[in-house]
C-alpha positions as CSV (number, residue, x, y, z in Angstrom):
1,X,129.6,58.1,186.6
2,X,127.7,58.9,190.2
3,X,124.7,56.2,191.3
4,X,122.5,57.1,193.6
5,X,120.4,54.2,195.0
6,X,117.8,55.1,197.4
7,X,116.9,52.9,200.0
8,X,114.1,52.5,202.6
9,X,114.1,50.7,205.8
10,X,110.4,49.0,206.3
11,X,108.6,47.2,209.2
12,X,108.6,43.5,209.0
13,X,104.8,43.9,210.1
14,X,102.9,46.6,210.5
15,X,101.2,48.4,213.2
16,X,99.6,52.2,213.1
17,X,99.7,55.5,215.5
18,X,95.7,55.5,215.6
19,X,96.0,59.2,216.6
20,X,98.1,60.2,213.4
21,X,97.5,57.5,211.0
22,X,100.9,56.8,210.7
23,X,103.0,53.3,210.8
24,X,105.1,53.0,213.8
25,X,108.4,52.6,213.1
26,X,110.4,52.2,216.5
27,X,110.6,49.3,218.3
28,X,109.7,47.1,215.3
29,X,111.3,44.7,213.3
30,X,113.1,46.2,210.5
31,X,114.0,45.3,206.6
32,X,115.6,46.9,203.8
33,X,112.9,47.8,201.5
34,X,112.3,44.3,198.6
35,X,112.2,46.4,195.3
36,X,115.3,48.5,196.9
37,X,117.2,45.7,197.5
38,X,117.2,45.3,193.6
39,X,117.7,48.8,193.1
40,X,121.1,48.9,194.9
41,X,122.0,45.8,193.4
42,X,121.8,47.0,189.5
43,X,123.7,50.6,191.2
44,X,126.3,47.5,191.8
45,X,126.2,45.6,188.6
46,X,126.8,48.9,186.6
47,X,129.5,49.7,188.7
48,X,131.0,46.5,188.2
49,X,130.7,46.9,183.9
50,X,131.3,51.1,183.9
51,X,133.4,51.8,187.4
52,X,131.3,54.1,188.7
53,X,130.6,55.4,192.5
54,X,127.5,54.1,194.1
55,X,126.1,56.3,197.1
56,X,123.9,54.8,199.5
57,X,121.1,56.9,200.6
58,X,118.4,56.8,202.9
59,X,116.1,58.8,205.2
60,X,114.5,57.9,208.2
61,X,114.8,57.7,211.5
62,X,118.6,57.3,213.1
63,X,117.9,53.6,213.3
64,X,117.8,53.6,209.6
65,X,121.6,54.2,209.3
66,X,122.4,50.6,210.7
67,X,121.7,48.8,207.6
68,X,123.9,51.5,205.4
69,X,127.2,49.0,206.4
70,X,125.6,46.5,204.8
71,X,125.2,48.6,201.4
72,X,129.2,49.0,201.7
73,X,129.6,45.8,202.5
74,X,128.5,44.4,199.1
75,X,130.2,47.4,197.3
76,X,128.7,51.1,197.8
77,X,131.6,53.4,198.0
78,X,129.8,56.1,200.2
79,X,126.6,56.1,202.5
80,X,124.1,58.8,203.7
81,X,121.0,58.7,206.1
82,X,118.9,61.7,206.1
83,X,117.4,62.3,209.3
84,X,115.8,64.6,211.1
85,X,112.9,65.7,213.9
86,X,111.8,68.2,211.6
87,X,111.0,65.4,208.6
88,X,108.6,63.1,210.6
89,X,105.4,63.1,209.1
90,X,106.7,63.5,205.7
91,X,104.4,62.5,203.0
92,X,105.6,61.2,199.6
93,X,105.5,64.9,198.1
94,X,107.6,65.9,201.2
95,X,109.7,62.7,200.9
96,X,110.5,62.9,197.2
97,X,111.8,67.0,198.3
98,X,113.7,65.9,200.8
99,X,115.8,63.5,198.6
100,X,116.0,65.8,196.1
101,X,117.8,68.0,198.1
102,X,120.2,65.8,200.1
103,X,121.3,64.6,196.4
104,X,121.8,67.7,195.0
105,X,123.9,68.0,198.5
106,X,126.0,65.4,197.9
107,X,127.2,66.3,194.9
108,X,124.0,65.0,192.2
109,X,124.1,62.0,190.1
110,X,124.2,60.9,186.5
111,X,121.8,58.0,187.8
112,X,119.1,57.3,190.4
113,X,117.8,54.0,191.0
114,X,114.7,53.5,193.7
115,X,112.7,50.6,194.3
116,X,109.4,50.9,192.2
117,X,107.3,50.9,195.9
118,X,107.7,50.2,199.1
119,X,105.5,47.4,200.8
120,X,104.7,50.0,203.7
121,X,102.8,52.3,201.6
122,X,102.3,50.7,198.1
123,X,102.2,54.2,196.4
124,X,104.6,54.1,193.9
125,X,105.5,58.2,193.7
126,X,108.4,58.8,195.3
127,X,110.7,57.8,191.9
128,X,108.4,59.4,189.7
129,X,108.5,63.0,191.8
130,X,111.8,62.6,192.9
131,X,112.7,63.0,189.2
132,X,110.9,65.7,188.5
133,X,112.7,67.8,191.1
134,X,115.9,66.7,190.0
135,X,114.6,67.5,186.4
136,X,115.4,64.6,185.1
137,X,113.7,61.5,182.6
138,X,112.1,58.5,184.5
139,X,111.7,55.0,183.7
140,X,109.2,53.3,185.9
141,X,108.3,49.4,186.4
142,X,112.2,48.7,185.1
143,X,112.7,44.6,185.2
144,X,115.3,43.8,182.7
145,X,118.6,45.7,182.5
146,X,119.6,45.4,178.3
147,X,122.7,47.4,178.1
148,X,123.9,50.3,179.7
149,X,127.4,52.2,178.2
150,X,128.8,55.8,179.8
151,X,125.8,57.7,177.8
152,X,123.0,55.4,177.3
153,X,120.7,52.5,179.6
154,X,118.5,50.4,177.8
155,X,115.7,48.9,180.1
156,X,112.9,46.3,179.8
157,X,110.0,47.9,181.5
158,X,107.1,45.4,182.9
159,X,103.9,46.3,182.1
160,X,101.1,44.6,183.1
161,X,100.0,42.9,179.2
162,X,103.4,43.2,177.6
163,X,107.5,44.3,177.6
164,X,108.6,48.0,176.5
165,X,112.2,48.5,175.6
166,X,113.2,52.2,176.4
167,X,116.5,53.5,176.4
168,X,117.6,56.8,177.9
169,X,120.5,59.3,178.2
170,X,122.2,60.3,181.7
171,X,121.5,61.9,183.9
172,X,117.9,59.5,184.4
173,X,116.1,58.3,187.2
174,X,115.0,54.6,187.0
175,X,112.3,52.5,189.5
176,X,113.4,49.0,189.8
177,X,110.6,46.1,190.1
178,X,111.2,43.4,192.7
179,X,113.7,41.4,190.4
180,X,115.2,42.6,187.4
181,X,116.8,40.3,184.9
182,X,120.4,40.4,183.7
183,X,122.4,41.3,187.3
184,X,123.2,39.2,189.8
185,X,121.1,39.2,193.0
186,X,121.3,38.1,195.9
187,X,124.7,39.6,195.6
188,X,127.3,38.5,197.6
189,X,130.1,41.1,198.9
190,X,134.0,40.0,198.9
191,X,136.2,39.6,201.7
192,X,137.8,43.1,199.9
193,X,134.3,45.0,199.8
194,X,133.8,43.7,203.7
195,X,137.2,45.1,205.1
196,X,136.6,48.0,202.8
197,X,133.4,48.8,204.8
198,X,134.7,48.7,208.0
199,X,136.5,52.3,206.5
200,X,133.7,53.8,205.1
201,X,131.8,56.3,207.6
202,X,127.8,56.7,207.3
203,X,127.0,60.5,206.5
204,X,124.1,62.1,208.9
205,X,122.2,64.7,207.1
206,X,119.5,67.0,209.3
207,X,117.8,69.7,207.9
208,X,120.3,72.2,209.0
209,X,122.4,70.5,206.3
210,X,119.6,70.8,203.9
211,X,118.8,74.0,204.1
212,X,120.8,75.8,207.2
213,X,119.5,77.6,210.1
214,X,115.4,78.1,209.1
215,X,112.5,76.7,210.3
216,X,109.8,76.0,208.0
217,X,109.3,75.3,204.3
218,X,111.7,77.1,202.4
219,X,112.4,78.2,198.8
220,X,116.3,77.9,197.4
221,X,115.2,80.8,194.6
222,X,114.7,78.0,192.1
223,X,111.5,78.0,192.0
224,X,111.3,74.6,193.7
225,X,109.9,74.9,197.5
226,X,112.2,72.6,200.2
227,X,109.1,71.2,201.9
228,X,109.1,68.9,204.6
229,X,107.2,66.9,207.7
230,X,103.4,67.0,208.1
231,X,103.0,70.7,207.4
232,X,104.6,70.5,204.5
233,X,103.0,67.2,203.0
234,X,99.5,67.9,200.9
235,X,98.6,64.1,201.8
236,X,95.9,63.6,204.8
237,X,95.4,59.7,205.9
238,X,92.0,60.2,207.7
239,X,91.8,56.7,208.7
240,X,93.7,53.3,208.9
241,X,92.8,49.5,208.8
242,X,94.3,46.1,209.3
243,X,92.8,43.6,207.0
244,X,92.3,40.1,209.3
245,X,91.2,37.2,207.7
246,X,88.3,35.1,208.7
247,X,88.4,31.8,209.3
248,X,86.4,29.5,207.2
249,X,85.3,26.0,207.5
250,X,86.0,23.8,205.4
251,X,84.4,20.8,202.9
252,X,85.6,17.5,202.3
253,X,85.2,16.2,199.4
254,X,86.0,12.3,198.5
255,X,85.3,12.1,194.7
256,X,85.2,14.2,191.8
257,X,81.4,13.3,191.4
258,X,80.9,15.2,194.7
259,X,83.0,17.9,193.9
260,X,81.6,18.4,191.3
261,X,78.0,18.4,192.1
262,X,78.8,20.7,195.5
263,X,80.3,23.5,192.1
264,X,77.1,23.4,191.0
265,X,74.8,23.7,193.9
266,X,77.4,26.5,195.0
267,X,76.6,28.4,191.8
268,X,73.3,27.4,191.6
269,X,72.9,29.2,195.1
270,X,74.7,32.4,193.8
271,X,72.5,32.6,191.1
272,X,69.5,32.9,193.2
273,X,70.5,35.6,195.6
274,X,71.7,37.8,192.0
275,X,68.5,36.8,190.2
276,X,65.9,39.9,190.3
């Protein structure tokens, strides 16, 4: 069995390119992606119950490929960071092509695992289109791993009022939520899986890779366009904002009398302004 986890590098904190809309990524502090963290670990657990070869992947900028080691470290048997000039810009649309490609590169996969979102954008697409370019079932909002065998995974998927249980065959793409039940995490690598590292190289893959010499947004004859960077993404931020909190003051209170009584006269007061 091939694993593919996709992972994302995120800014600890954010700050935006006011001229493109777009968070700056250099010079900042830099973390692996929370929900990805997860998904990479489940690519681990499975490997540990079925023996199968996890691939580390991620795109981004070259800095991005420092935290691939780290993947190998705890037990990923090959890494790749997708990176290019030509990709800035990308969109989710553009981001979920891009993937699509570099894993059909690399030889495909009988499973996919991405983080449900990442905390720098909050969408939630990439998994979902991802698997449609690789033509291929997705389970979304996955938070409890049931059983998994070399044809089937059986998932608990979180909803928001209640539990699904869905099962699917391979190959399947799967978005993990920030913790999923039934694998071990935070994982810990060996001293075998360190050393081991230390011999696995990190994979650079640049559009020329992708898609050879061209320039622009190509199609492979498929019918699925290779799009990529801002001219290629349908997605137009026209404006950014920083939510800062206010301060408030605030009221002491010394019994639950007072407390009380300042409840009411606070709802009282709302009241009013609502009344017609």
């Amino acid at each position: 069995m091939r694993i593919v986890a996709c992972l994302k590098q995120v800014p600890e904190d954010a700050r935006f390119d006011r001229a493109s809309n777009t968070v700056v990524r250099e010079e900042r502090k830099q973390m692996l992606n929370p929900a990805d963290s997860y998904a990479l670990a489940l690519a681990l657990a499975i490997k540990d119950r079925l023996g199968a070869e996890v691939t580390a992947l991620t795109m981004g900028k070259p800095f991005a490929a420092k935290m691939l080691p780290a993947a190998a470290a705890l037990g990923a048997d090959r890494l790749f960071c997708v990176s290019d000039p030509a990709f800035g810009g990308s969109d989710t649309f553009a981001t979920a092509s891009i993937l699509s490609r570099a894993i059909r590169h690399i030889g495909g996969a009988d499973l996919v695992l991405c983080g449900r979102r990442a905390i720098d954008g909050e969408t939630g697409q990439v998994g979902p289109e991802l698997a449609v370019m690789l033509d291929m079932p997705c389970l979304t909002n996955v938070a409890r791993l049931e059983s998994v065998s070399e044809a089937r995974i059986e998932c608990g998927r979180l909803l928001e009022d209640r539990w699904e249980i869905h099962s699917a065959g391979f190959p399947c793409l799967l978005t993990c939520c920030d913790g999923v039940e039934g694998i071990a995490y935070p994982r810990m690598g060996s001293i075998a899986t360190m050393r081991r590292a230390l011999e696995i190289p990190v994979t650079t893959l640049s559009l020329h890779d992708l898609s050879g010499d061209f320039e622009g947004n190509l199609d492979d004859g498929s019918g699925d366009a290779f799009v990529f960077g801002r001219q290629g993404s349908p997605t137009r931020v026209r404006k950014t904002a920083v939510h800062e909190e206010q301060p408030r003051a605030g009221v002491l209170l010394t019994s639950p009398e007072s407390g009380a009584a300042a409840i009411a006269e606070a709802v009282r007061l709302v009241l009013e302004e609502q009344a017609p």
